[in-house]
MARMI-905256 format. One record per residue: residue in one letter; x, y, z of N, C-alpha, C in turn. Coordinates in steps of 0.2 Angstrom, whole numbers, plus 5000, padded with zeros to 4 digits. Layout:
<recs>
AXYZXYZXYZ;...
</recs>
This chain:
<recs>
X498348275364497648305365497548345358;X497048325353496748355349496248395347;X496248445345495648505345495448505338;X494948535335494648515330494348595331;X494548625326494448695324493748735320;X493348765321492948785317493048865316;X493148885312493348965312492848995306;X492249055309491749055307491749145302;X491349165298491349245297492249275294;X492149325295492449355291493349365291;X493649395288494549385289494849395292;X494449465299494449485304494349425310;X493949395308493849345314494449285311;X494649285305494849225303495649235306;X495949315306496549315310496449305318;X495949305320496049305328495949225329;X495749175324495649095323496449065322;X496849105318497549105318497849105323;X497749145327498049175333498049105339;X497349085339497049045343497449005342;X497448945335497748895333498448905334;X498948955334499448975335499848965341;X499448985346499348985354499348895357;X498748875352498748795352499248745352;X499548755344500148735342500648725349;X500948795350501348815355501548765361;X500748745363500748735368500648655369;X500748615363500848555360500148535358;X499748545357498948525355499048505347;X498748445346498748435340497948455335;X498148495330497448515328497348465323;X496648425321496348375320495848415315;X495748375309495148395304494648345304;X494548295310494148255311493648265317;X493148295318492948315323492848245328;X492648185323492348135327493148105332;X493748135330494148125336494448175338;X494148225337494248265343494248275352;X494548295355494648285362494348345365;X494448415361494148455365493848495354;X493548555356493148575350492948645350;X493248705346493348765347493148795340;X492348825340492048885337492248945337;X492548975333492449045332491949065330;X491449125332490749135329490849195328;X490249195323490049265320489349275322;X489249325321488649365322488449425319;X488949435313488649505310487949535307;X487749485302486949485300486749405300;X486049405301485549335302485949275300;X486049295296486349215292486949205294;X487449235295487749235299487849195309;X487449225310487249205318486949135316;X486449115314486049045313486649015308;X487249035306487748975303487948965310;X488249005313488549015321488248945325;X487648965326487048935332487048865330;X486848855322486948775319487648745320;X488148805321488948725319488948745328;X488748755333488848745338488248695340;X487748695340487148645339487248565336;X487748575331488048525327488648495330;X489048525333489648495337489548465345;X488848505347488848505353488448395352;X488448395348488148325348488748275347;X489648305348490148275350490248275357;X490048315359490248325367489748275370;X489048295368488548235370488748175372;X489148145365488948055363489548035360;X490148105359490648075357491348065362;X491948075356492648075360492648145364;X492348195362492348265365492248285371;X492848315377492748305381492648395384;X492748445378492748505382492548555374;X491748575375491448625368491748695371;X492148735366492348815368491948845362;X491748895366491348955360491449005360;X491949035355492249115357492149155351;X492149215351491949275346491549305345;X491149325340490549395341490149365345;X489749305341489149255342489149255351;X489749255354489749245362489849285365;X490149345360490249385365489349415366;X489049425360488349455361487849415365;X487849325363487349325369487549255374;X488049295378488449225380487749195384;X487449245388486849205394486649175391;X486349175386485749135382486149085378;X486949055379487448995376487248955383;X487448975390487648955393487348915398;X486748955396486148955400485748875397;X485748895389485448855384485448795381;X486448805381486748725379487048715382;X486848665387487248645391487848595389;X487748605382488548535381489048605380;X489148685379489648715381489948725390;X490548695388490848705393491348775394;X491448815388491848885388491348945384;X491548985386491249065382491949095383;X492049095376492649195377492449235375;X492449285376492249355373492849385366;X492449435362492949445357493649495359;X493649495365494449515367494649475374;X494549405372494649355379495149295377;X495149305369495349245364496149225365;X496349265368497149245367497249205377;X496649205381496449145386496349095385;X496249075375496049015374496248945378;X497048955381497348885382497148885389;X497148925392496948925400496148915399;X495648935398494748905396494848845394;X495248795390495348735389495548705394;X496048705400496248675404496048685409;X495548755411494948735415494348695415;X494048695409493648675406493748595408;X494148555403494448485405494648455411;X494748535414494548505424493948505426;X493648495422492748515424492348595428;X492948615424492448695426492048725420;X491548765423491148805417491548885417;X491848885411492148945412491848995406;X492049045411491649115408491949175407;X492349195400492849235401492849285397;X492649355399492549425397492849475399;X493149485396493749535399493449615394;X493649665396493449735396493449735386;X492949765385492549775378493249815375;X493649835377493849895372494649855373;X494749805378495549785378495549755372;X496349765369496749745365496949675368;X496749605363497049555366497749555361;X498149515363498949515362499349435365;X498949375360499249325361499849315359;X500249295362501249275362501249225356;X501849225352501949195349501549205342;X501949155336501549165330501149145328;X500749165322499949125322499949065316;X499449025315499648965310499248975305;X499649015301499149035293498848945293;X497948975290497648945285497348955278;X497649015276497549035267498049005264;X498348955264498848925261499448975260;X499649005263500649035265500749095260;X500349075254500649155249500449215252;X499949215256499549245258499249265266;X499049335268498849335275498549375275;X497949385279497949455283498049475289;X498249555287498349595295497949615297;X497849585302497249655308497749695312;X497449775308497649825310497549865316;X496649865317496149855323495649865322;X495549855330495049815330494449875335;X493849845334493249895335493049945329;X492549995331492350045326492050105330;X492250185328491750215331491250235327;X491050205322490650265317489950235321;X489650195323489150165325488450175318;X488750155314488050145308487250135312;X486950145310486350115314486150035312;X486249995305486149955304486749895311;X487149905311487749865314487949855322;X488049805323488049785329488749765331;X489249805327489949775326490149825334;X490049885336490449915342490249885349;X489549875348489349825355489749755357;X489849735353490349655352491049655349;X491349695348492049715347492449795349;X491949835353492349895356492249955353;X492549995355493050075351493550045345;X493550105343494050095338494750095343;X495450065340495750055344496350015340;X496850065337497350025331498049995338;X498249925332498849905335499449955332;X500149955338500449995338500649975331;X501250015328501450015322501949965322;X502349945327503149915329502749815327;X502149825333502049765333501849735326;X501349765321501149755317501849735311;X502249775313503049775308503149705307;X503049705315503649625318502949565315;X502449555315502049515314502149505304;X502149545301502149565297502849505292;X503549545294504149505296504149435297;X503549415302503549345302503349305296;X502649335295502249315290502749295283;X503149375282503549345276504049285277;X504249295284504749235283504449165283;X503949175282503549105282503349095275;X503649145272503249125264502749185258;X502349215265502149255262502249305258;X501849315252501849375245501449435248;X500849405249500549455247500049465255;X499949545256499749555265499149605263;X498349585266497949605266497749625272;X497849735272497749745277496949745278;X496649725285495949735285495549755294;X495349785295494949805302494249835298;X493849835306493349855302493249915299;X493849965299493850015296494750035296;X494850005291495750045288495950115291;X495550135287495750235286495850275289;X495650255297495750285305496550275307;X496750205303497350185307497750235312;X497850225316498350265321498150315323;X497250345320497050425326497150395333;X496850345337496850345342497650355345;X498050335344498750305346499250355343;X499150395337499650445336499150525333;X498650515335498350575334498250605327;X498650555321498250575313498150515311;X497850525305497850465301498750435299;X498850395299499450335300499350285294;X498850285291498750225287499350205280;X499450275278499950285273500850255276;X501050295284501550255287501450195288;X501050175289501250105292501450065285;X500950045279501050035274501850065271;X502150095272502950125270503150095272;X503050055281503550025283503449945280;X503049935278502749855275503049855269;X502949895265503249895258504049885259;X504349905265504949895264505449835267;X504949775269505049715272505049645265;X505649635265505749585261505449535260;X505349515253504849445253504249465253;X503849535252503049545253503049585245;X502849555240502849575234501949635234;X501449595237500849655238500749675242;X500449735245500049765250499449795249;X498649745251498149745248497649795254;X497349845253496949875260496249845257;X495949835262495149835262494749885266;X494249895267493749905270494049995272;X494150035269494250105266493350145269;X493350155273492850205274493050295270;X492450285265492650325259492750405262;X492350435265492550505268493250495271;X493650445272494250445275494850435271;X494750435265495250445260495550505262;X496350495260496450555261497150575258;X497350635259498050645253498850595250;X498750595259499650545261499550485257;X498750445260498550395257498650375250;X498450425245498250415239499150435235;X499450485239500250475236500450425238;X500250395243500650355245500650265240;X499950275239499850235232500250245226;X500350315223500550325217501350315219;X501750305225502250305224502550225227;X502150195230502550135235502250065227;X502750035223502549975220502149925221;X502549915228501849865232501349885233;X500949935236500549945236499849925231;X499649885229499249875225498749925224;X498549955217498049995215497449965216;X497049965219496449905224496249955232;X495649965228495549965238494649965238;X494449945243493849925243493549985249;X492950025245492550065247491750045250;X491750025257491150005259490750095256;X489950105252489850145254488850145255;X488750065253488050035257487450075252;X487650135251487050145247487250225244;X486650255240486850295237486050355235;X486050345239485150405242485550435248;X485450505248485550535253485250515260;X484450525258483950515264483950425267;X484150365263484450315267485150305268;X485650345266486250365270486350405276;X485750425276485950495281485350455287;X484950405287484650355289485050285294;X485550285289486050245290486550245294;X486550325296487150355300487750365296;X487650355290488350365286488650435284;X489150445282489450515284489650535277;X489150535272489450535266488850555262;X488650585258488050595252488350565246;X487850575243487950545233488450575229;X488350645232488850665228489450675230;X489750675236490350665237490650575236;X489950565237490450495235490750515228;X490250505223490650535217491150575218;X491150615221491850665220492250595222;X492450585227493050525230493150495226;X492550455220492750395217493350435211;X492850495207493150515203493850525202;X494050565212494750595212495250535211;X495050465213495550395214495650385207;X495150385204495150385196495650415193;X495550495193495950545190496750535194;X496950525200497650505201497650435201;X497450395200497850325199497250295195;X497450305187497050285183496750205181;X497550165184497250085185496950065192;X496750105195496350095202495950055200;X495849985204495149935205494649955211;X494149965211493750005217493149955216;X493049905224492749865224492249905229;X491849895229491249915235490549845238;X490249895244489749855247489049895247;X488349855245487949895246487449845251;X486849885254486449835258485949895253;X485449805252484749835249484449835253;X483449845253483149845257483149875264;X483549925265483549945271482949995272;X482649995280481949995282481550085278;X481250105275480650145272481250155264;X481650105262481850115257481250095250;X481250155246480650165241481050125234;X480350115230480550105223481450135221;X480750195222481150255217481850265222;X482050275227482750235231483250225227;X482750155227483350095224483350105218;X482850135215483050165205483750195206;X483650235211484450295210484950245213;X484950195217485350155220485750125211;X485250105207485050075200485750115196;X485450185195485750235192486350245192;X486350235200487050255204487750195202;X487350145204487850075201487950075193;X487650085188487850095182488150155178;X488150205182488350255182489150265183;X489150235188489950245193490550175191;X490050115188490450055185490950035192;X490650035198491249995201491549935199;X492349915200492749865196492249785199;X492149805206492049735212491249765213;X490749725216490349765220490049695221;X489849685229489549665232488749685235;X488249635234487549675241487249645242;X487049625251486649615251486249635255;X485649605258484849615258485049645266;X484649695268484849705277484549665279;X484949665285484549595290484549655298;X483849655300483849685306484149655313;X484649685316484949665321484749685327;X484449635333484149675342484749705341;X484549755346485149815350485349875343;X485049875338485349915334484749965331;X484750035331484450075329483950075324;X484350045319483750015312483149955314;X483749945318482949855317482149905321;X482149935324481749985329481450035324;X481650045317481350105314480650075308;X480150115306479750105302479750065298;X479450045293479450025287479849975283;X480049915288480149875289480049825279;X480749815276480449795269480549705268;X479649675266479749615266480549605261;X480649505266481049515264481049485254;X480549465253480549455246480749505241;X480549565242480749615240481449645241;X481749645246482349635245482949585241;X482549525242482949495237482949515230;X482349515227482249575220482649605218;X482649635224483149705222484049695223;X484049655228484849625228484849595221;X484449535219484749515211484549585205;X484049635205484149685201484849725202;X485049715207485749755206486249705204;X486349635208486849615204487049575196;X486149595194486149565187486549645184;X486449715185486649765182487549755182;X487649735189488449735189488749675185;X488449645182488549585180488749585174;X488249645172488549665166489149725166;X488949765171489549815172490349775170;X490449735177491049685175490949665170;X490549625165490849605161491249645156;X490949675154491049775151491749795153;X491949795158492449795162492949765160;X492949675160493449625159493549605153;X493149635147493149645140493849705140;X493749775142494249795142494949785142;X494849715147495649705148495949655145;X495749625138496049585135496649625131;X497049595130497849645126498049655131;X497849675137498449695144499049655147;X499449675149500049615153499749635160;X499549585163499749615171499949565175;X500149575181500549535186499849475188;X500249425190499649375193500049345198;X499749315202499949275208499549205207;X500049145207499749075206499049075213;X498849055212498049005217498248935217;X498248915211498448835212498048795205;X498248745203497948705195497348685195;X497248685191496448655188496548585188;X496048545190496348495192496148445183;X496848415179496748365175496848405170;X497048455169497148545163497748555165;X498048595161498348625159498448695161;X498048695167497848775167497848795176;X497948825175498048885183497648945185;X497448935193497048975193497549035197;X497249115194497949145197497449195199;X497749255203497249335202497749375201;X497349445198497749505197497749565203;X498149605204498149645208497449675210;X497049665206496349685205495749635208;X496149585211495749505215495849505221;X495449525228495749505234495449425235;X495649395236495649325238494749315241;X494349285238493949265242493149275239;X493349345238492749385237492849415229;X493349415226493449435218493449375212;X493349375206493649355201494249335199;X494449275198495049235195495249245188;X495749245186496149265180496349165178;X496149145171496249065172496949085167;X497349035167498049035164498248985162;X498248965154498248905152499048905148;X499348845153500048825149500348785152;X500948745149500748685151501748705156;X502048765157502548765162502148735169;X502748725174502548695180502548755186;X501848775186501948835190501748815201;X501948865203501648845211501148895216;X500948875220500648915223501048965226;X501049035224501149095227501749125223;X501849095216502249105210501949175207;X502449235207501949275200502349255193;X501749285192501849265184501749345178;X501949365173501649395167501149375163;X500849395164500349375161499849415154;X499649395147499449425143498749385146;X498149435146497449435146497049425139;X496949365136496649335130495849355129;X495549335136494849345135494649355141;X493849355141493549365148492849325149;X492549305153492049285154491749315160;X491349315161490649365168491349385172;X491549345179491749415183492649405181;X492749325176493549325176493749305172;X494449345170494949335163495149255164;X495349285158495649215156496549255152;X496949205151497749225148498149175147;X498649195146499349165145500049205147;X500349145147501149175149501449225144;X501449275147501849335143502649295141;X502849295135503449275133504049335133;
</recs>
């Protein structure tokens, strides 16, 4: 029996695609990169922002014309996209034969084999359960590399975000199991462990009554075979002391951590439901700076969000040039049903919006570059990617690179390196967001 996989949105939903295909494996299903022989066909969806959901609605639209006319004998649709409007999949396309919900997914193998007995099945189980599939999951980042989810849900409820309707409460996995998954990981290979939920910084208030973020990473640092331990998604107000010693003291740890902080106007912060003003963002960046001076601080901004002015985005302007984040990301809001903003005033075309996302990211553009000018002469540590193809040359990242969404480090020599190799590296030159180097001799 062959399944043919589609795993859609973010790294968060790319582990629970893992999980899936894991569960697959196990259970002797062969997973197939050919859709047209496919026997059964399984979407993971997204639905964060528009573009997002319409890639979702198109690769289900697009496979559902296997199930139509092809080998396809059973279409599965699980994750955000399903869980928020399962009636309107089920009601609407009728080549779906499964719906799971975004804590349904470790049922995958049982919705398959009802499914293929000709049932329409429909599985949502309680918004806030922890799913906990048995067995290990089937990295698809190529082995050096993984991410953890720490957990899953949010309580901060943004007004722009529709992430608690369709993934719960906040809600961390225990510390033991995270150990043991972790432990797998490396004995598979993996370097380098990228922790991510939609919010890091809470880890374990639910389940041990403080922040836990700094334990848990003590216990990771000290499992064999994991050279880094990468955090993302740091909600800034939640930095906190344990944390930041516990960066200056654990080597693994990488100096890296990424600050969603969406914007920098008080009055569309405090619009946003965010818990932070301008100037304590400053404080927070500053303090990371001042105790861990090689710190890379990647961030996230959304432009256009609804009565946001000129003059706004000038400070928005100010704000980014001023503060030099190492990473930064932005894009345009996109108004979501069911969430507070899409309901409010002043609604900004989206032309305008994109304006203002390329205004910001031509100013970072040159920030970085400014940036990666500084770091020629430097040695740092690099992790192989994999070769240029017909060169001489390797693409690798620095501690300073989360896979996916950072700049590459390019690495011209002619030893024979592999993926998930580090290497020392001397930094020669720089181009817009990525160095360039050689082997430190």
């Amino acid at each position: 029996m062959k399944i043919f996989f589609v795993s859609l949105g973010c790294d968060k939903n790319l582990v629970d695609s893992e999980k899936m295909l894991g569960l697959l494996g196990n259970k002797g299903f062969t997973i197939t990169d050919d859709e047209t022989q496919a026997d059964v066909i399984v979407i993971n969806t997204c639905c964060f922002i528009n573009d997002a959901k319409e890639e979702s609605i198109q690769a289900i639209l697009e496979m559902a014309q296997y199930r139509r006319n092809g080998n396809c004998k059973a279409l599965i649709v699980a994750g955000c996209l399903a869980q928020r409007y399962k009636q309107e999949i089920i009601h609407e396309i009728e080549e779906v034969d499964a719906v799971l919900g975004t804590t349904s997914y470790d049922k995958l193998v049982k919705a398959i084999e009802e499914a293929l007995g000709g049932q329409s099945v429909a599985m949502f189980d309680d918004i806030d359960r922890l799913a906990r599939p048995a067995g290990k999951r089937m990295l698809t980042t190529g082995g050096h590399y993984a991410y953890l989810k720490i957990a899953e849900g949010c309580d901060k409820h943004c007004t722009y975000c529709i992430i608690p309707k369709v993934r719960g409460n906040y809600r961390s996995v225990p510390m033991e199991e995270l150990t043991q998954e972790a432990k797998d990981l490396a004995q598979e290979g993996v370097k380098e462990l990228i922790l991510v939920a939609q919010e890091t910084t809470l880890y374990g208030t639910d389940l041990y009554g403080k922040k836990s973020l700094h334990l848990l990473i003590q216990k990771l640092c000290r499992i064999k075979g994991l050279r880094w331990i990468r955090v993302l998604y740091c909600y800034p107000e939640e930095i906190y002391d344990e944390l930041i010693q516990t960066m200056k003291e654990e080597p693994k740890f990488c100096h890296y951590l990424d600050l969603p902080i969406q914007h920098a106007n008080d009055q569309i912060l405090k619009r946003m439901g965010r818990r932070t003003t301008s100037k304590e963002l400053v404080k927070i960046v500053e303090r990371l700076r001042s105790e861990v001076p090689d710190i890379v601080l990647r961030t996230t901004l959304i432009t256009g969000f609804p009565g946001e002015t000129d003059q706004q985005h000038e400070e928005l302007m100010a704000f980014v040039d001023e503060m030099e984040f190492d990473r930064l990301g932005v894009f345009t809001y996109s108004p979501e049903e069911g969430t507070p903003a899409a309901n409010m005033p002043d609604q900004i075309p989206e032309e305008i919006k994109l304006n203002r996302r390329d205004e910001l990211m031509e100013l970072q553009q040159e920030v970085a570059f400014d940036l990666a000018q500084q770091k020629v002469g430097n040695t740092l540590w690099a992790i192989i990617e994999g070769k240029v193809a017909d060169e001489n040359a390797y693409v690798a990242r620095t501690y300073g690179d989360a896979p996916g969404v950072d700049g590459y480090l390019f690495l011209n020599t002619e030893e024979v390196l592999m993926s998930g190799d580090f290497v020392k590296v001397r930094v020669t030159g720089a181009s817009d967001y990525d160095l360039i180097g050689e082997l430190e001799e």
